[in-house]
DRENPA-3360 file (N, C-alpha, C; in nm, 2 decimals, always signed):
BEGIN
1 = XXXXXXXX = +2.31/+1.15/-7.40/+2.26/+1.08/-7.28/+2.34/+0.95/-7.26 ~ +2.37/+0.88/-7.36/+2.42/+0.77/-7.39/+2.57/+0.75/-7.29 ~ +2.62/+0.91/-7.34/+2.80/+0.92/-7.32/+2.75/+0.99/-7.16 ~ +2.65/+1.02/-7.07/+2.67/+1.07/-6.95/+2.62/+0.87/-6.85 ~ +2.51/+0.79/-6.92/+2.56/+0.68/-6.86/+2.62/+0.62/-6.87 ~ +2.73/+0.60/-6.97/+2.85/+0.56/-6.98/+2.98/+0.59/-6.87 ~ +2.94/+0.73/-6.89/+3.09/+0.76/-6.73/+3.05/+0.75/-6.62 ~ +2.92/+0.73/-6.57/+2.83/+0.67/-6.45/+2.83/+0.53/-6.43;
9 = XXXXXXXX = +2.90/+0.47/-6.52/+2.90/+0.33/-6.51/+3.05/+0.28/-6.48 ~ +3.15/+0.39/-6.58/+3.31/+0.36/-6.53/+3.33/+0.41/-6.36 ~ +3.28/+0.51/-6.31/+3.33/+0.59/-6.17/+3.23/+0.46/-6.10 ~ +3.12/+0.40/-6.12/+3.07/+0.31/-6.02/+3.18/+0.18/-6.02 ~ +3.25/+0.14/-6.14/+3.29/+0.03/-6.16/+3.44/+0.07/-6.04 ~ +3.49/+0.17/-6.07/+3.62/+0.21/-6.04/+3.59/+0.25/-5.85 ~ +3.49/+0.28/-5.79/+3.45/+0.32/-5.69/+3.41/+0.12/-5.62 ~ +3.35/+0.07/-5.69/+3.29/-0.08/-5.63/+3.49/-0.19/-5.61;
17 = XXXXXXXX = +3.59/-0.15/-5.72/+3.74/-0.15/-5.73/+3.79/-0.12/-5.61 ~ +3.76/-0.02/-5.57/+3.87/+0.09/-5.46/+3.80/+0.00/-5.33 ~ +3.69/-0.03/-5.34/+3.61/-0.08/-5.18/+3.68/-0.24/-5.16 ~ +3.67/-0.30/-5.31/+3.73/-0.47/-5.26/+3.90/-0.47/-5.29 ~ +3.96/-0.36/-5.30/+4.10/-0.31/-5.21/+4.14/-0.31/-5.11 ~ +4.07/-0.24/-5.01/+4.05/-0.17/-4.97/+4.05/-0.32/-4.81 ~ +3.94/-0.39/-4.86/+3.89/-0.48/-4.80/+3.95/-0.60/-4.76 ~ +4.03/-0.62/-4.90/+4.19/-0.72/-4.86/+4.27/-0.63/-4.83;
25 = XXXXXXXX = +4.33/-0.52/-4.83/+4.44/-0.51/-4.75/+4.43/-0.52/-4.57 ~ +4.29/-0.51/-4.55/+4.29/-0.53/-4.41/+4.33/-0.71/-4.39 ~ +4.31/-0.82/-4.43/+4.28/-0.95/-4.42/+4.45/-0.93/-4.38 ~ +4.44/-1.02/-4.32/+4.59/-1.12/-4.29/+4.62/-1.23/-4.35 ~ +4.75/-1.25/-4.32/+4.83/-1.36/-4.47/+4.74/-1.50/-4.40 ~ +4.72/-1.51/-4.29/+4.66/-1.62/-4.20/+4.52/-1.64/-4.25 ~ +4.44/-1.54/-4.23/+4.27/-1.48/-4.30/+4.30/-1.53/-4.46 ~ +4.38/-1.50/-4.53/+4.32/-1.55/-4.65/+4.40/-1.69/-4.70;
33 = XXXXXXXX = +4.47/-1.73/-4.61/+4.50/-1.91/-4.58/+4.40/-1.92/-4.53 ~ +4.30/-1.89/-4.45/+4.21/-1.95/-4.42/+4.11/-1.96/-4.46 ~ +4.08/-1.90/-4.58/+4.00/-1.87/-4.70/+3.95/-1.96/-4.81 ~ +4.13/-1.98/-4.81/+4.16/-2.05/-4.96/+4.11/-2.25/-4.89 ~ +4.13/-2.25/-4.75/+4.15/-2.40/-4.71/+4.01/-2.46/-4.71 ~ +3.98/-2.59/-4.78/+3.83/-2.64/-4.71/+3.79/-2.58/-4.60 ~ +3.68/-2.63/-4.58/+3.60/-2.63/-4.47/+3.60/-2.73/-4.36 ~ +3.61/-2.80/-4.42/+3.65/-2.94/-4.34/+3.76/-2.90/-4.28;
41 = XXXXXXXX = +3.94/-2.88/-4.32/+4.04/-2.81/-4.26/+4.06/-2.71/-4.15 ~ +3.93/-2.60/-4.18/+3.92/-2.54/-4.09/+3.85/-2.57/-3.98 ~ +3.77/-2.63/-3.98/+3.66/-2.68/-3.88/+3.72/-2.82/-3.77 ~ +3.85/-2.86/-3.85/+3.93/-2.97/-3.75/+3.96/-2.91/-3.63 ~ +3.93/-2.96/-3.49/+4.03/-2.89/-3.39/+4.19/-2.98/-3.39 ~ +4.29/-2.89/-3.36/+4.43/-2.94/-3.35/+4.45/-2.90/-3.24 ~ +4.57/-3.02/-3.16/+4.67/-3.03/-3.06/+4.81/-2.95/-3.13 ~ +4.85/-2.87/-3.02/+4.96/-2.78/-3.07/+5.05/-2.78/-2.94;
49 = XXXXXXXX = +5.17/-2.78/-2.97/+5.27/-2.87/-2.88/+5.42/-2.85/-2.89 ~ +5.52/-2.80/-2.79/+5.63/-2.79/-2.82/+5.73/-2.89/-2.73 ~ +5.86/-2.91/-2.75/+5.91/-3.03/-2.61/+6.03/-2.98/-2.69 ~ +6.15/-2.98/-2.56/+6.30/-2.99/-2.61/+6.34/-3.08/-2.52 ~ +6.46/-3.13/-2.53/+6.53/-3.25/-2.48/+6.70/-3.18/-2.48 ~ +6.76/-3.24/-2.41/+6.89/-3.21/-2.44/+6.98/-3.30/-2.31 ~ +7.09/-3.29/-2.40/+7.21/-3.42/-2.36/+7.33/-3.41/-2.36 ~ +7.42/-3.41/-2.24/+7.52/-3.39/-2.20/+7.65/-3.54/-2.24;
57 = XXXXXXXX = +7.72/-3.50/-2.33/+7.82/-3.60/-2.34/+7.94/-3.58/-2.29 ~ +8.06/-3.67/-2.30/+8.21/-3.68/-2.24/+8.24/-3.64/-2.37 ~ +8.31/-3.50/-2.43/+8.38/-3.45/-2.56/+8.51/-3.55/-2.53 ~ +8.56/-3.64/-2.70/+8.63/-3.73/-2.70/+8.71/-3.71/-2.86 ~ +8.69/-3.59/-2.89/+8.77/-3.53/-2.96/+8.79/-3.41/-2.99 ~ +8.93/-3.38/-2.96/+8.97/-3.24/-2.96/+9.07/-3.19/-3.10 ~ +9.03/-3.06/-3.11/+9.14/-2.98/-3.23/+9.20/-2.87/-3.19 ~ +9.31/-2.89/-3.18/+9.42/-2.78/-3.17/+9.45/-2.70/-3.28;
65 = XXXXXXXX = +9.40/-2.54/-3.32/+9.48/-2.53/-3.43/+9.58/-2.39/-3.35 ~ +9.69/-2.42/-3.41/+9.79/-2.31/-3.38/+9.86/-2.29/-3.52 ~ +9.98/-2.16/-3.53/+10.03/-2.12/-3.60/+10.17/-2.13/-3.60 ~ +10.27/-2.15/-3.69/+10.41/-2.08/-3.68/+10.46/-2.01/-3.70 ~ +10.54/-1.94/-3.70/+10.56/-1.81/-3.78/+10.71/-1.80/-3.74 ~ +10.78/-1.71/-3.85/+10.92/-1.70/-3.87/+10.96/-1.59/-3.96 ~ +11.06/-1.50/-3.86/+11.08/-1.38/-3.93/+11.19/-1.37/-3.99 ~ +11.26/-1.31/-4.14/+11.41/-1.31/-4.17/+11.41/-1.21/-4.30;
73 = XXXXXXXX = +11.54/-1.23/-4.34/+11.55/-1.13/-4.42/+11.60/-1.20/-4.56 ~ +11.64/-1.36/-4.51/+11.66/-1.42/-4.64/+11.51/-1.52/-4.66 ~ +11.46/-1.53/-4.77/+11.38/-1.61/-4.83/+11.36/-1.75/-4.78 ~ +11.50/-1.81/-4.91/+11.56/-1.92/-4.85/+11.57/-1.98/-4.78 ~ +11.64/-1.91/-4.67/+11.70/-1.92/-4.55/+11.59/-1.91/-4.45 ~ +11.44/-1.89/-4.46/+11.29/-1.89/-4.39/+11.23/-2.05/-4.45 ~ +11.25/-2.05/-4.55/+11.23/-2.15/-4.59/+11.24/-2.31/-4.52 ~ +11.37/-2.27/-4.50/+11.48/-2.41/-4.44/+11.43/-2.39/-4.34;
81 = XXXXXXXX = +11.42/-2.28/-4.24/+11.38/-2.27/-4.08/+11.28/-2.37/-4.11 ~ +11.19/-2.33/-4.17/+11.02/-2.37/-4.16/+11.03/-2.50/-4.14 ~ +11.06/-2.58/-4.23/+11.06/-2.75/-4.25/+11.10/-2.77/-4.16 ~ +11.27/-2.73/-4.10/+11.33/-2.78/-3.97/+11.22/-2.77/-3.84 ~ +11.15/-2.65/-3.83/+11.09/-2.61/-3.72/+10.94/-2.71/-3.75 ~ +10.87/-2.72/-3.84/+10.79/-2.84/-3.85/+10.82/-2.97/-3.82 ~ +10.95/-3.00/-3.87/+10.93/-3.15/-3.84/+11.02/-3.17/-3.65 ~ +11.00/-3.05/-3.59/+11.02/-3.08/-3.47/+10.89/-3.10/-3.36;
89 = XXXXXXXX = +10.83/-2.97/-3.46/+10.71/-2.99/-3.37/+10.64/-3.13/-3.37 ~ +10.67/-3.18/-3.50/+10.61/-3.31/-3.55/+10.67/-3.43/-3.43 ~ +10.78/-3.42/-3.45/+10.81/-3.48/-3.30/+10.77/-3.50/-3.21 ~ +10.80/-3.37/-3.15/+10.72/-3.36/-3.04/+10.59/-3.34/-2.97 ~ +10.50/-3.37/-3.12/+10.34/-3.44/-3.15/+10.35/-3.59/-3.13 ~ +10.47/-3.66/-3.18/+10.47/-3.80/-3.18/+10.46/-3.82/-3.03 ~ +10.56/-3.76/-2.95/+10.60/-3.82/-2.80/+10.50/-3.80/-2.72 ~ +10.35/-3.72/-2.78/+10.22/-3.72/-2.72/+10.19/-3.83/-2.75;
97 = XXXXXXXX = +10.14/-3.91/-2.85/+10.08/-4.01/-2.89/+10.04/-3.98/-3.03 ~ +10.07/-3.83/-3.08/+9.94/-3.79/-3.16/+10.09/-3.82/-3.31 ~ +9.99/-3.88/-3.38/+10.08/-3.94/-3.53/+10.04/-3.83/-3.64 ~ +10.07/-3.78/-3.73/+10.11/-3.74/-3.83/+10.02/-3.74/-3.89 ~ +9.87/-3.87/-3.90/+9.76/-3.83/-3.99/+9.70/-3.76/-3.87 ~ +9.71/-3.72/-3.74/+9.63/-3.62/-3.66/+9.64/-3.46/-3.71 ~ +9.78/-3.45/-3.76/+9.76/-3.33/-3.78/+9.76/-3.26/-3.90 ~ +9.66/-3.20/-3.95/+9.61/-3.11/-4.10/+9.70/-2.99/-4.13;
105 = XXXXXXXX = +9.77/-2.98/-4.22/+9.89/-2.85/-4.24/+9.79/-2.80/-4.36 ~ +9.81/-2.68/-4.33/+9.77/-2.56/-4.47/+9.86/-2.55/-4.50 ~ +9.83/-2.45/-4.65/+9.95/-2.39/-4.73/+10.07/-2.30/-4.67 ~ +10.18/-2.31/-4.68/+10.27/-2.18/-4.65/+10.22/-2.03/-4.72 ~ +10.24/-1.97/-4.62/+10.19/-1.86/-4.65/+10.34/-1.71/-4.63 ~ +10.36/-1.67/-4.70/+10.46/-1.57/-4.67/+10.45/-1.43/-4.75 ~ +10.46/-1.34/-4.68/+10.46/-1.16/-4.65/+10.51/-1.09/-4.68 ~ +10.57/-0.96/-4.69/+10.73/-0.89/-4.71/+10.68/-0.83/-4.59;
113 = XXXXXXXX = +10.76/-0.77/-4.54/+10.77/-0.67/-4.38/+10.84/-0.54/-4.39 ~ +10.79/-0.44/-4.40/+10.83/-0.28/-4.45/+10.85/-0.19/-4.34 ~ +10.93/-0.10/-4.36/+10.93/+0.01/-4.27/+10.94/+0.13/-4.33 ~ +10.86/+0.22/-4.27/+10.85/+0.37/-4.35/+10.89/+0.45/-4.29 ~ +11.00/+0.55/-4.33/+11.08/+0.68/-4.30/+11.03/+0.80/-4.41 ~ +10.98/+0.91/-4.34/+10.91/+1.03/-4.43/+10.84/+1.02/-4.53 ~ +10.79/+0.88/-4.54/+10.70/+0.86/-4.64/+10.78/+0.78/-4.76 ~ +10.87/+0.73/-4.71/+10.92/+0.64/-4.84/+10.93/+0.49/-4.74;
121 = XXXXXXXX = +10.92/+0.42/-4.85/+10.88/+0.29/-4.82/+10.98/+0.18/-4.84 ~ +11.04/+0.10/-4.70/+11.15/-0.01/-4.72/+11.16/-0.13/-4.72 ~ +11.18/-0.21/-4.82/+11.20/-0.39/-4.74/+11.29/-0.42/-4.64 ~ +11.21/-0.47/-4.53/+11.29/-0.53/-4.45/+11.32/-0.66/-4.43 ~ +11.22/-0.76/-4.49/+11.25/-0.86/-4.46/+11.09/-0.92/-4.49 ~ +11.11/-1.06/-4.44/+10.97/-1.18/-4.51/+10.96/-1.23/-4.40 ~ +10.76/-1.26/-4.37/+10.79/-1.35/-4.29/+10.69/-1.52/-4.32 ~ +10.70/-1.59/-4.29/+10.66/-1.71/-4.36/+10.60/-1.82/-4.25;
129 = XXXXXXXX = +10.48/-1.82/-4.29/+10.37/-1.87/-4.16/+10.31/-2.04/-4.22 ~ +10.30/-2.11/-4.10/+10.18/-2.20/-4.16/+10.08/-2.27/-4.06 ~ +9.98/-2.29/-4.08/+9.89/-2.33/-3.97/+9.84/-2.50/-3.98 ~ +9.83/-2.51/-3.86/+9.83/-2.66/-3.78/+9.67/-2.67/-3.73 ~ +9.63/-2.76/-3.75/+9.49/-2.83/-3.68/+9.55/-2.96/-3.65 ~ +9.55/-3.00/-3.48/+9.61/-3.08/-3.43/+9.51/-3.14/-3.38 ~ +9.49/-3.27/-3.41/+9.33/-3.33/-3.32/+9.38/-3.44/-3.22 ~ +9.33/-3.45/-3.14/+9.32/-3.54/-3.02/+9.18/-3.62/-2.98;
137 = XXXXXXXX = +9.25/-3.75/-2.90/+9.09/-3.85/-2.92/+9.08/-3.77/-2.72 ~ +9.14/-3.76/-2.65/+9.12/-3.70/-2.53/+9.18/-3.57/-2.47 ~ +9.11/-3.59/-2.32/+9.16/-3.41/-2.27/+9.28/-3.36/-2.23 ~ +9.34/-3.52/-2.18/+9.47/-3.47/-2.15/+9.56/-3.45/-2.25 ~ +9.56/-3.56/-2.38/+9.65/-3.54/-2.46/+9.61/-3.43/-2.50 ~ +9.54/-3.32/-2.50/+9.50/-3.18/-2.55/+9.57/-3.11/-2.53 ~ +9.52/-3.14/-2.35/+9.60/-3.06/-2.26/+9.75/-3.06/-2.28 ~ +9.82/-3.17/-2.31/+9.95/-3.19/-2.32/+10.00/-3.10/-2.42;
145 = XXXXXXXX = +9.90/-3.10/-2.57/+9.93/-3.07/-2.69/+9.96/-2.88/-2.65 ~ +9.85/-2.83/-2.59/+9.88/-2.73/-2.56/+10.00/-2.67/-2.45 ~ +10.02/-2.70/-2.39/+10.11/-2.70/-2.30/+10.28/-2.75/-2.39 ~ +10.27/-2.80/-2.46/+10.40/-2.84/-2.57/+10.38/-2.71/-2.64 ~ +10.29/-2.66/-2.72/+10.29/-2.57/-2.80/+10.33/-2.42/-2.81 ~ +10.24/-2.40/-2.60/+10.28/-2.31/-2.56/+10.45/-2.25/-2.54 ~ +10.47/-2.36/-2.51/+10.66/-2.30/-2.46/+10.73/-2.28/-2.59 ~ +10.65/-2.30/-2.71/+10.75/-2.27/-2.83/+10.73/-2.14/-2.86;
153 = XXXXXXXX = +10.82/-2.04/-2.87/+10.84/-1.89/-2.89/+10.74/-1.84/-3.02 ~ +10.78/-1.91/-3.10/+10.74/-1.88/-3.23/+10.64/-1.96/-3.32 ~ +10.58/-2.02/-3.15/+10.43/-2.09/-3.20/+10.32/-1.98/-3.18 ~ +10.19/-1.93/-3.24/+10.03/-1.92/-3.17/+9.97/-2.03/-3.18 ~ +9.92/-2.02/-3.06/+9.76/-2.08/-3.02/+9.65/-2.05/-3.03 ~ +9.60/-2.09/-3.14/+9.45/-2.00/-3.17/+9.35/-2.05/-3.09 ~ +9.31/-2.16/-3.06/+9.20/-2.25/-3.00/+9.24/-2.38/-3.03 ~ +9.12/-2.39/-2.90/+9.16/-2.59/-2.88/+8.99/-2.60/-2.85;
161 = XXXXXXXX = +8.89/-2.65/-2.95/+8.74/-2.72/-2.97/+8.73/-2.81/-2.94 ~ +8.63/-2.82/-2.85/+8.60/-2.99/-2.79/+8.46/-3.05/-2.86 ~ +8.46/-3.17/-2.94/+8.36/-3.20/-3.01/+8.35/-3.38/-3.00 ~ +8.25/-3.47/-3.04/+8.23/-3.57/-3.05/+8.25/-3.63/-3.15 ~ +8.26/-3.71/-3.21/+8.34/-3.81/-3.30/+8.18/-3.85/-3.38 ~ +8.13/-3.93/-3.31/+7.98/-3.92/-3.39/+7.86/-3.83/-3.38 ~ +7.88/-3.73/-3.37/+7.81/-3.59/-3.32/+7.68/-3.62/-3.40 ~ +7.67/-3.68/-3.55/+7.54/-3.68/-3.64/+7.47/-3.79/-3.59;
169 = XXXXXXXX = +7.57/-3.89/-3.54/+7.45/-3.97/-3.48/+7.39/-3.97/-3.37 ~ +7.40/-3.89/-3.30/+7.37/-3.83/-3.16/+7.25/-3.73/-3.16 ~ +7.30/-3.65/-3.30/+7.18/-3.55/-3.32/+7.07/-3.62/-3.34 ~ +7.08/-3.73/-3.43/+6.96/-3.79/-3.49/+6.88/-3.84/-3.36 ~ +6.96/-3.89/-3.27/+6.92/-3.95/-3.14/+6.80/-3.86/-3.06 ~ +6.90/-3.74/-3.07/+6.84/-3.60/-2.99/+6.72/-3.60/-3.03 ~ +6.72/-3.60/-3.21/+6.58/-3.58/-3.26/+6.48/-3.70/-3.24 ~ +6.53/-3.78/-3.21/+6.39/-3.88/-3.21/+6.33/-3.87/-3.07;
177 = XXXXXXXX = +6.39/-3.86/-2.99/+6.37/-3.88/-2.87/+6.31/-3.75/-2.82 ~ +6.32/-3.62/-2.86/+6.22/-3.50/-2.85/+6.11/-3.51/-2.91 ~ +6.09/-3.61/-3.09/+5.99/-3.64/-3.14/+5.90/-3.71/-3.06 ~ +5.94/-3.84/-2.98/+5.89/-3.94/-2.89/+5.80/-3.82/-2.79 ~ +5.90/-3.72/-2.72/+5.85/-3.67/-2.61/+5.72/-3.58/-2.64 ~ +5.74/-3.49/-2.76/+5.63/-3.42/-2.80/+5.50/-3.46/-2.88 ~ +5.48/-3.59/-2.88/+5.40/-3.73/-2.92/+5.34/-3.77/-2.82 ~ +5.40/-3.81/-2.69/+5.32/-3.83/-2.57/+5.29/-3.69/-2.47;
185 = XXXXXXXX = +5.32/-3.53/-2.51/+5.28/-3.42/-2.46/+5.12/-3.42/-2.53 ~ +5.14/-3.41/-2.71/+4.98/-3.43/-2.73/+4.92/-3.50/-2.68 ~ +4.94/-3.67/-2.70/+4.84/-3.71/-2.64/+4.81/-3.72/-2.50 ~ +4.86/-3.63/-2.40/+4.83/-3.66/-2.29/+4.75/-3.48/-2.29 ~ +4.74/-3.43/-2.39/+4.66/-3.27/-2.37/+4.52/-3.34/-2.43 ~ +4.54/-3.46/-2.55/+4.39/-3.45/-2.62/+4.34/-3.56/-2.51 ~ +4.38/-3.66/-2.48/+4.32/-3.76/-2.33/+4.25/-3.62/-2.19 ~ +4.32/-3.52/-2.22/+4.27/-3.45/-2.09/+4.13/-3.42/-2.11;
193 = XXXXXXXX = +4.15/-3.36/-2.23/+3.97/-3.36/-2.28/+3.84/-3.41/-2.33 ~ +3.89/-3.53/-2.29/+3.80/-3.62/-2.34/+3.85/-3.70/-2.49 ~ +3.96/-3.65/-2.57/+3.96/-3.72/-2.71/+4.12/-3.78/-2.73 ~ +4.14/-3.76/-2.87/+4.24/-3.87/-2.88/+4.34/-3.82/-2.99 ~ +4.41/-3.84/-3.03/+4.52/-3.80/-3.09/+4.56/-3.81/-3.22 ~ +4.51/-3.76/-3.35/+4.48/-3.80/-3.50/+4.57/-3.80/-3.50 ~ +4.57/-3.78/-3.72/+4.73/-3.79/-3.73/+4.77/-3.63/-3.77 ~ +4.94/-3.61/-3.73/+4.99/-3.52/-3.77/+5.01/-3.44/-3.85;
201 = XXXXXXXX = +4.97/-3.30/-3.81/+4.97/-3.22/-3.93/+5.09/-3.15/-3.98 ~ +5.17/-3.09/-3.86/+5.30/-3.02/-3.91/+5.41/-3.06/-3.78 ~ +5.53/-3.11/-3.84/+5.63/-3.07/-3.71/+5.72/-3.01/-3.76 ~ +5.76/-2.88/-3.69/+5.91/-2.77/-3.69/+6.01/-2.79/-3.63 ~ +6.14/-2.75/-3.67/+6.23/-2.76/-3.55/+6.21/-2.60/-3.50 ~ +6.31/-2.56/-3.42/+6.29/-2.44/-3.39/+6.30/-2.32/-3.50 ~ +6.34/-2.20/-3.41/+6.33/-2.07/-3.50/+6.45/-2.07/-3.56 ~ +6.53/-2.15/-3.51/+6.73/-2.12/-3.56/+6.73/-2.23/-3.68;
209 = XXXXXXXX = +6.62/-2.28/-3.74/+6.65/-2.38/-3.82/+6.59/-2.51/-3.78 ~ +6.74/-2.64/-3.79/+6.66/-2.77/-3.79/+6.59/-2.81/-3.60 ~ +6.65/-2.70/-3.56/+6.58/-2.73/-3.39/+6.68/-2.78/-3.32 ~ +6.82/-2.83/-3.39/+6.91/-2.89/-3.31/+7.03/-2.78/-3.25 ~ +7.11/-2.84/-3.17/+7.16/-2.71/-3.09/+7.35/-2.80/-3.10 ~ +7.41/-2.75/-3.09/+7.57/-2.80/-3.02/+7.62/-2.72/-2.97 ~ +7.67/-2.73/-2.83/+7.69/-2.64/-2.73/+7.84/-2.72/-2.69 ~ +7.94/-2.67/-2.67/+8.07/-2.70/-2.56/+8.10/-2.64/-2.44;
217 = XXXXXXXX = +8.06/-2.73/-2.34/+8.04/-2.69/-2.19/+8.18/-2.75/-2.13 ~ +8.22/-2.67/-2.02/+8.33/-2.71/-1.93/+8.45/-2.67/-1.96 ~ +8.47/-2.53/-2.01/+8.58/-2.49/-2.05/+8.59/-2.34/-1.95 ~ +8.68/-2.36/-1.81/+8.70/-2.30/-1.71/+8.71/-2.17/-1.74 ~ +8.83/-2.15/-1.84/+8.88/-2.01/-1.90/+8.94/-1.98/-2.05 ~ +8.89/-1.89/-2.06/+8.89/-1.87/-2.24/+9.02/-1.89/-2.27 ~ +9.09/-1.91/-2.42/+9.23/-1.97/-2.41/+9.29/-1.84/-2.41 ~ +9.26/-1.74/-2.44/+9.34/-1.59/-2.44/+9.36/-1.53/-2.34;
225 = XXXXXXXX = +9.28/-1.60/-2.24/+9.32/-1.50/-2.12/+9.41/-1.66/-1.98 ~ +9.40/-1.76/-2.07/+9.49/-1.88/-2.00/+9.61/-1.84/-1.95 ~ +9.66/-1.85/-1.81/+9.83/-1.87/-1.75/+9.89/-1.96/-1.84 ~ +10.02/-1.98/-1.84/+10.10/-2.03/-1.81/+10.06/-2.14/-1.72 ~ +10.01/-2.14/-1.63/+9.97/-2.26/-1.55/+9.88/-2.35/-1.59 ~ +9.78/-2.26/-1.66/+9.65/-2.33/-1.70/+9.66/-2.40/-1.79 ~ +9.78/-2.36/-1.91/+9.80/-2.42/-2.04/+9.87/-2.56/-1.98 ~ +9.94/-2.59/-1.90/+10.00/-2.71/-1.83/+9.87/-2.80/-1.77;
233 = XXXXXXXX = +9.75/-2.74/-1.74/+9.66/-2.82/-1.67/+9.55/-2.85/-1.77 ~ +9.46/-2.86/-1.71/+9.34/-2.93/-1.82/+9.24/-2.82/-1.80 ~ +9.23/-2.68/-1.70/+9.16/-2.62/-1.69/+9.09/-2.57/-1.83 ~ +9.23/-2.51/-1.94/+9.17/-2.42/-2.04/+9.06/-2.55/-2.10 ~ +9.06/-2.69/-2.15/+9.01/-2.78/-2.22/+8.90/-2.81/-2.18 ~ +8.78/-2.77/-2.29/+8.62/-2.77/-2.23/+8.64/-2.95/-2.20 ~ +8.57/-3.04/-2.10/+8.56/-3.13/-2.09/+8.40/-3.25/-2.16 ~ +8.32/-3.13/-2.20/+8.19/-3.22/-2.24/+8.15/-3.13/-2.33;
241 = XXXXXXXX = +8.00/-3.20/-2.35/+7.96/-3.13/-2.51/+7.77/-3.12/-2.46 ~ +7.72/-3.06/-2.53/+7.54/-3.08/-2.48/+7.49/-3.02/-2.62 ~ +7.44/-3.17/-2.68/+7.33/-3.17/-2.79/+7.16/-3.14/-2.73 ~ +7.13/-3.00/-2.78/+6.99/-2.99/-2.76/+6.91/-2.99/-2.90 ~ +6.79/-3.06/-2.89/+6.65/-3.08/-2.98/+6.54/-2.97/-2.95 ~ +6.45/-2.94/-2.99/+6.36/-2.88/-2.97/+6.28/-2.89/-3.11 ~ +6.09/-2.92/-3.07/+6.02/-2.95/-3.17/+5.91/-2.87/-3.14 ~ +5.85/-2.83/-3.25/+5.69/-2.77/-3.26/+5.61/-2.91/-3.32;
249 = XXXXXXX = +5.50/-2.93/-3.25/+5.42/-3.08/-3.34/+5.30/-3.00/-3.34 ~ +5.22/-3.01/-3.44/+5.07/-2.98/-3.44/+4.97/-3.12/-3.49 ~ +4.90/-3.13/-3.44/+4.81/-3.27/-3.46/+4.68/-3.25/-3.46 ~ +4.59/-3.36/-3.51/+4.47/-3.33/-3.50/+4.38/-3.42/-3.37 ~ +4.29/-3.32/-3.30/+4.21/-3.34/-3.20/+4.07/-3.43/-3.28 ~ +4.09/-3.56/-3.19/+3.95/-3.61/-3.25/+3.88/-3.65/-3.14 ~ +3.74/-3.61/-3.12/+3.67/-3.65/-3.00/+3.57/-3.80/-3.02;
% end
């Protein structure tokens, strides 16, 4: 009798198990945050609130990065090109205005170059590259940089970025100034109803992260599909920049 209440006691225990399973899997991650929080927490009403801001600057520094490249059959003899053909370009970076700490050189980089007949394989030669980040404090001298660069046979032009000089402290700017605006959005929602504006409980930036944005506006036509003409003018060179903010604030409603 003993051993038949005994297994009437395990199937009740294992059946009363299956039901408070059963019961949280329905709850949501929110439901049982809201579980676990005082009473007092939950019973606060909150002001919930989003504001973005955003700001258009004059871009006042530009980077040119292009490539060189040079094809041959002697080593050596690519070698010597290279320096010769750098320190012309270098030149003709100087007679922009743009000095020698403007422009960042990477490593030399060099390839073999092959050609295949019925499946056998031949050296034909090396070719030996290096790449340039050319920066500029304005748009003409950009413009200029590009337009020099272009007419060299055995230059690429990968892009020319238009960016701000103190861009961090501009962000910070962005951010206070959306913080300011989504500060006077609550309190002018808790004033609507009679109450007033406690203190803060959460602020987010957006869904992309810190909430801040950097955008380059004013660039007519992509540099790949640029004329000949355009590379002479200022068209391809974005002319401005637009730092956007954006905040979530939640606060507490006090009547």
């Amino acid at each position: 009798m003993s051993n038949k209440l005994f297994v009437l006691v395990i199937i009740l225990m294992f059946f009363v198990a299956f039901i408070v399973v059963s019961v949280d899997k329905d709850e949501t991650p929110r439901e049982k945050l809201a579980q676990m929080l005082p009473l007092g927490d939950r019973s606060t009403p909150t002001v919930e609130v989003s504001a973005s801001e955003s700001r258009k600057y004059e871009a006042n520094e530009f980077v040119t990065v292009a490539s060189l490249e040079l094809h041959g059959k002697d080593k050596e003899l690519l070698f010597k090109q290279l320096t010769s053909r750098r320190a012309s370009i270098f030149e003709q970076m100087k007679s922009l205005d743009v000095t020698e700490s403007d422009i960042e050189q990477n490593t030399v980089e060099m390839r073999k170059e092959w050609s295949y007949d019925k499946g056998t394989r031949s050296l034909t030669g090396y070719v030996v590259s290096q790449l340039f980040a050319i920066r500029s404090s304005n748009r003409s001298t950009a413009a200029a940089v590009i337009a020099a660069l272009s007419a060299e046979l055995d230059v690429e032009i990968n892009q020319t970025t238009a960016s701000l000089r103190d861009k961090e402290s501009l962000k910070k700017e962005a951010i206070r100034a959306v913080g300011k605006k989504a500060l006077e959005k609550a309190e002018n929602y808790a004033e609507s109803v009679g109450g007033k504006l406690g203190k803060v409980i959460a602020v987010n930036g957006d869904q992309y992260g810190d909430g801040v944005s950097f955008r380059v506006l004013g660039a007519r036509k992509a540099m790949d599909y640029a004329s000949a003409e355009d590379f002479a003018s200022m068209s391809s060179v974005a002319d401005s920049v637009e730092i956007s903010a954006s905040i979530h604030l939640v606060a507490e409603l006090l009547q």
